[in-house]
SEBA-641187 format. One record per residue (C-alpha): x, y, z; residue number from 0. Coordinates in Angstrom, 1 decimal. Example, Ala and Ser with C-alpha at 12.3 -4.5 7.8 and 13.67 -1.06 7.14 Angstrom:
// residues 2
@x:12.3, y:-4.5, z:7.8, resi:0
@x:13.7, y:-1.1, z:7.1, resi:1
// end
This chain:
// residues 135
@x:0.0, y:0.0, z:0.0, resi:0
@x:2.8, y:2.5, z:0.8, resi:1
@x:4.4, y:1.7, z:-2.7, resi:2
@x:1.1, y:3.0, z:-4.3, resi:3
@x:1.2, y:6.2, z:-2.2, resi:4
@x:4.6, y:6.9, z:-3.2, resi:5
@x:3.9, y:6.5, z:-6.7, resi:6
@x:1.1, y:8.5, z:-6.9, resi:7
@x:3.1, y:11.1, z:-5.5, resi:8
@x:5.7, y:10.6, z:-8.0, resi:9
@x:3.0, y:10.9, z:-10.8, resi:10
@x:1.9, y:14.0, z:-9.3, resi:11
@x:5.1, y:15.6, z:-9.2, resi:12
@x:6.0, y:15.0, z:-12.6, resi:13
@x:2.1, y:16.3, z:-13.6, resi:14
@x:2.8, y:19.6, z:-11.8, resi:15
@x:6.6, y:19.7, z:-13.5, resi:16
@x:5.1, y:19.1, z:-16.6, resi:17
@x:2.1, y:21.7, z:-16.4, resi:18
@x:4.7, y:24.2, z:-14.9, resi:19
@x:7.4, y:23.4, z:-17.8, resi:20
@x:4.5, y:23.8, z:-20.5, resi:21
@x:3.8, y:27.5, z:-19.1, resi:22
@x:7.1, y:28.6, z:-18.3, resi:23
@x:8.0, y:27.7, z:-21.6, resi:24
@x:5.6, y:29.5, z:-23.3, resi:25
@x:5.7, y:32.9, z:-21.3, resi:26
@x:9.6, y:32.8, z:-22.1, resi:27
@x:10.1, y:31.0, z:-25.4, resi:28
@x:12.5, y:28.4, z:-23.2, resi:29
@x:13.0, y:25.0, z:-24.0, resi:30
@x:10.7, y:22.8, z:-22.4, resi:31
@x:13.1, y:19.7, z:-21.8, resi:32
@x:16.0, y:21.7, z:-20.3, resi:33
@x:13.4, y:23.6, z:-18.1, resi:34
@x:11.8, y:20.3, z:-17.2, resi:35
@x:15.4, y:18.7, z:-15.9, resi:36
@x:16.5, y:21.9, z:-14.3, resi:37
@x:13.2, y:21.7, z:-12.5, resi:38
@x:13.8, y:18.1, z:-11.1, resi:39
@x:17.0, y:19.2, z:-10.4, resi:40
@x:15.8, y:22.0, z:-8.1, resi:41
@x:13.7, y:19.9, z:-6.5, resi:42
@x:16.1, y:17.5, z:-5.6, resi:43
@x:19.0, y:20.2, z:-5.0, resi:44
@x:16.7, y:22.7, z:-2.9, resi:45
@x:13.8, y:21.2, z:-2.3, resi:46
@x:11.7, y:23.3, z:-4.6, resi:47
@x:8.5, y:22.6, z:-5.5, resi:48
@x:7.8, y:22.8, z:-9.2, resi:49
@x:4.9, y:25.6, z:-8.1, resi:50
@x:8.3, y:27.1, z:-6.0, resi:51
@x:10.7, y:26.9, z:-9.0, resi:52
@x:7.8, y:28.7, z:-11.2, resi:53
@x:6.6, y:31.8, z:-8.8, resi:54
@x:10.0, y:32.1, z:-7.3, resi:55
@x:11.3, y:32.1, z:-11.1, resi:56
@x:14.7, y:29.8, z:-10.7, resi:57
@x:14.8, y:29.4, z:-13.9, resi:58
@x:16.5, y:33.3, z:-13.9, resi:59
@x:18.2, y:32.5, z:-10.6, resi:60
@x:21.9, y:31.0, z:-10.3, resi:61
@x:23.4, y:29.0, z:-8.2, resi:62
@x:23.9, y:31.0, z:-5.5, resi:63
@x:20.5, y:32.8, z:-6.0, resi:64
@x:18.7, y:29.7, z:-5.7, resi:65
@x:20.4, y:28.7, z:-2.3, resi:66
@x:18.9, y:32.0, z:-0.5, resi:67
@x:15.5, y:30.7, z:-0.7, resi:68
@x:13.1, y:29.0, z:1.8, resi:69
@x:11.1, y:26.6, z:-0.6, resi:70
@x:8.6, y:24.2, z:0.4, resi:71
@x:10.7, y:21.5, z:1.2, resi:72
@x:13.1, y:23.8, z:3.3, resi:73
@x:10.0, y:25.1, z:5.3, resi:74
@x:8.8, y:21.7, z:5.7, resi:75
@x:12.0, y:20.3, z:7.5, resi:76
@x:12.7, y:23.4, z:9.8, resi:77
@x:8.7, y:23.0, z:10.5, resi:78
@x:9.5, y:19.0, z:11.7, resi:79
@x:12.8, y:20.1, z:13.1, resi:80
@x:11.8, y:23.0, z:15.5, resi:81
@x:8.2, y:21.8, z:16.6, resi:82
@x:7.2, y:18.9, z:18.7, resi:83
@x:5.6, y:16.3, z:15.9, resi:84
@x:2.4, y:16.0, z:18.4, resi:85
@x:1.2, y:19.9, z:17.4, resi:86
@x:2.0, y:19.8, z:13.5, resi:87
@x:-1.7, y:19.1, z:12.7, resi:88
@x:-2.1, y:22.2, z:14.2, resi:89
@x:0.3, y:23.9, z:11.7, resi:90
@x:-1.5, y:22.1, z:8.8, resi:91
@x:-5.1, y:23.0, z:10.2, resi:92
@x:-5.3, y:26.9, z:10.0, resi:93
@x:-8.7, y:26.5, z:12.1, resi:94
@x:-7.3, y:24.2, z:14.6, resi:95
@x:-4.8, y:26.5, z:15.2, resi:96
@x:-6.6, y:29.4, z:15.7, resi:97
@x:-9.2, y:27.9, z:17.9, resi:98
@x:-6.3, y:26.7, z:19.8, resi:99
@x:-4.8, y:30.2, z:20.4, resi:100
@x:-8.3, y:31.6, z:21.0, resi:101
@x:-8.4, y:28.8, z:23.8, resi:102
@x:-4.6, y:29.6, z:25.4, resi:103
@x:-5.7, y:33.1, z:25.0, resi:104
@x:-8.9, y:32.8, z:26.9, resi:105
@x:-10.8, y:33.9, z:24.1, resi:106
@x:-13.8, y:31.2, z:25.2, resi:107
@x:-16.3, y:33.0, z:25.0, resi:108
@x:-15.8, y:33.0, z:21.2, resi:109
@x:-15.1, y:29.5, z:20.7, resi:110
@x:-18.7, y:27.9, z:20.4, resi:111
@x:-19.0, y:31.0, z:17.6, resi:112
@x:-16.3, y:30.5, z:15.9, resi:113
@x:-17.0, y:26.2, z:15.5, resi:114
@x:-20.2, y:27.9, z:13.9, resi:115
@x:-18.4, y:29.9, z:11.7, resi:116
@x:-16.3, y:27.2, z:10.6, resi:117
@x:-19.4, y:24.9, z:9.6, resi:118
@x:-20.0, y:27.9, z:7.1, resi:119
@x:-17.2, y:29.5, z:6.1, resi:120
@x:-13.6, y:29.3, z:4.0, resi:121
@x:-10.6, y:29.7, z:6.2, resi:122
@x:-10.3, y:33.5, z:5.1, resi:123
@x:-13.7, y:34.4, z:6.2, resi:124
@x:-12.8, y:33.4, z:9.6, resi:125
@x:-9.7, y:34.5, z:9.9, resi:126
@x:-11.1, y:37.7, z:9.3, resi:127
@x:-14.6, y:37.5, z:11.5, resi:128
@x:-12.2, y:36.7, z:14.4, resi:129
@x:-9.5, y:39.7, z:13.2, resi:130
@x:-12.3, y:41.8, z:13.3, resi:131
@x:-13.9, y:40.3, z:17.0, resi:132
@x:-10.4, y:41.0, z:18.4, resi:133
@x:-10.2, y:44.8, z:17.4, resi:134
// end
């Protein structure tokens, strides 16, 4: 079962490489191939995503341009390296996290609103109900 998780993963990586290839190409009249290696070899090199290597445009960077930046995979490790693995579904869970600040905070008044809010609204909206409940 794991082996099928991985590969799926695989597949999706080289999907997004591919998608992000195709439109990098285009907006820059690049090869596709070359952009498509350099690409893996980002990811592999510093951990850049192929959305990372696109937005962050690496594909104008050097060498030593390329190693100043926090990409996904960079953030992930210092994410599992400074935080106690038991609390990372609350970095994952922008609503679990918030409700559990609101809780340290002694925000519980607001709590029963806000797992209403939740049932309704995107992540955003919330974030900004409760912004706006705290000023």
């Amino acid at each position: 079962m794991g082996s099928i998780i991985v590969m799926n993963k695989i597949i999706c990586v080289l999907r997004d490489i591919r998608a992000n290839s195709k439109d990098i190409a285009q907006r820059t009249n690049r090869n596709r191939l070359v952009l498509d290696i350099d690409m893996l070899s980002c990811l592999l090199k510093y951990k850049a995503s192929p959305n990372n290597y696109k937005y962050f445009e690496f594909y104008n960077l050097n060498e030593q341009q390329r190693q100043t930046y926090v990409t996904y995979g960079v953030s992930q490790a210092m994410i599992n390296s400074f935080n106690d693995p038991s609390y990372i579904d609350y970095f994952e869970d922008k609503i679990k996290f918030l409700l559990k600040i609101l809780y340290l905070h002694t925000y519980k008044p607001y709590h029963r609103l806000i797992n209403q809010m939740k049932k309704k609204l995107s992540h955003q909206n919330v974030l900004f109900v409760v912004s706006m409940i705290n000023h």
